[in-house]
C-alpha positions in Angstrom: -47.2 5.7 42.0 -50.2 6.1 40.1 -51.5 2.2 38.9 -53.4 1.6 35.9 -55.6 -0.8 34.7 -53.5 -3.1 32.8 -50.2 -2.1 33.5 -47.7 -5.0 34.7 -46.3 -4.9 38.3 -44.8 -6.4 40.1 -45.2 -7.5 43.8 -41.8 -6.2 45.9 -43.1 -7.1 49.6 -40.4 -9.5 51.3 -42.8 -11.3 53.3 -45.3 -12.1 50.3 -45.6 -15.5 48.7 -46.2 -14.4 45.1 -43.0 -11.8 45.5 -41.1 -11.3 42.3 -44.2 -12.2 40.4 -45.1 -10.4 37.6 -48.9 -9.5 37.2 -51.3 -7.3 36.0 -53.9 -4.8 37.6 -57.3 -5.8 36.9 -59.3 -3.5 39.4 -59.2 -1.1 42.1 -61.3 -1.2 45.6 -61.1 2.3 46.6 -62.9 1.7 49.7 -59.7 -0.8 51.2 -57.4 1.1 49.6 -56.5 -2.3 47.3 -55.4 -3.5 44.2 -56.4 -6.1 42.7 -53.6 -8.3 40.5 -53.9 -11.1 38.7 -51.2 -13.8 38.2 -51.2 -16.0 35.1 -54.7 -16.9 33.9 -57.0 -17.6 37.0 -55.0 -16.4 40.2 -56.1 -13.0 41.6 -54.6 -11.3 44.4 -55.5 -7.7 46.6 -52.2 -5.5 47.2 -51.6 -2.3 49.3 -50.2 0.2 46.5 -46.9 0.0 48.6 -46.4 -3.5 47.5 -46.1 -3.4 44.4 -44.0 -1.9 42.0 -44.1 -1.3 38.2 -42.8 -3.7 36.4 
């Protein structure tokens, strides 16, 4: 899956606290291999593309 920035996902790991939650990619740290999502206004969050899902 090929994220963008801007494009709502969703996170669909089992184990996560913020699973089910609906967010939206703000940035990508290539090095790490991350995603960075934020939730709501103010809570931001790195993900493993596996993680997530579009939404």
């Amino acid at each position: 899956m090929n994220f963008k920035i801007g494009m709502m996902v969703t996170v669909i790991d089992e184990a996560d606290a913020m699973k089910n939650q609906i967010g939206v990619v703000v940035y990508f740290d290539k090095k790490r291999d991350r995603i960075l999502i934020r939730f709501g206004g103010q809570q931001q969050l790195y993900y493993a593309p596996n993680q997530l899902k579009e939404y």
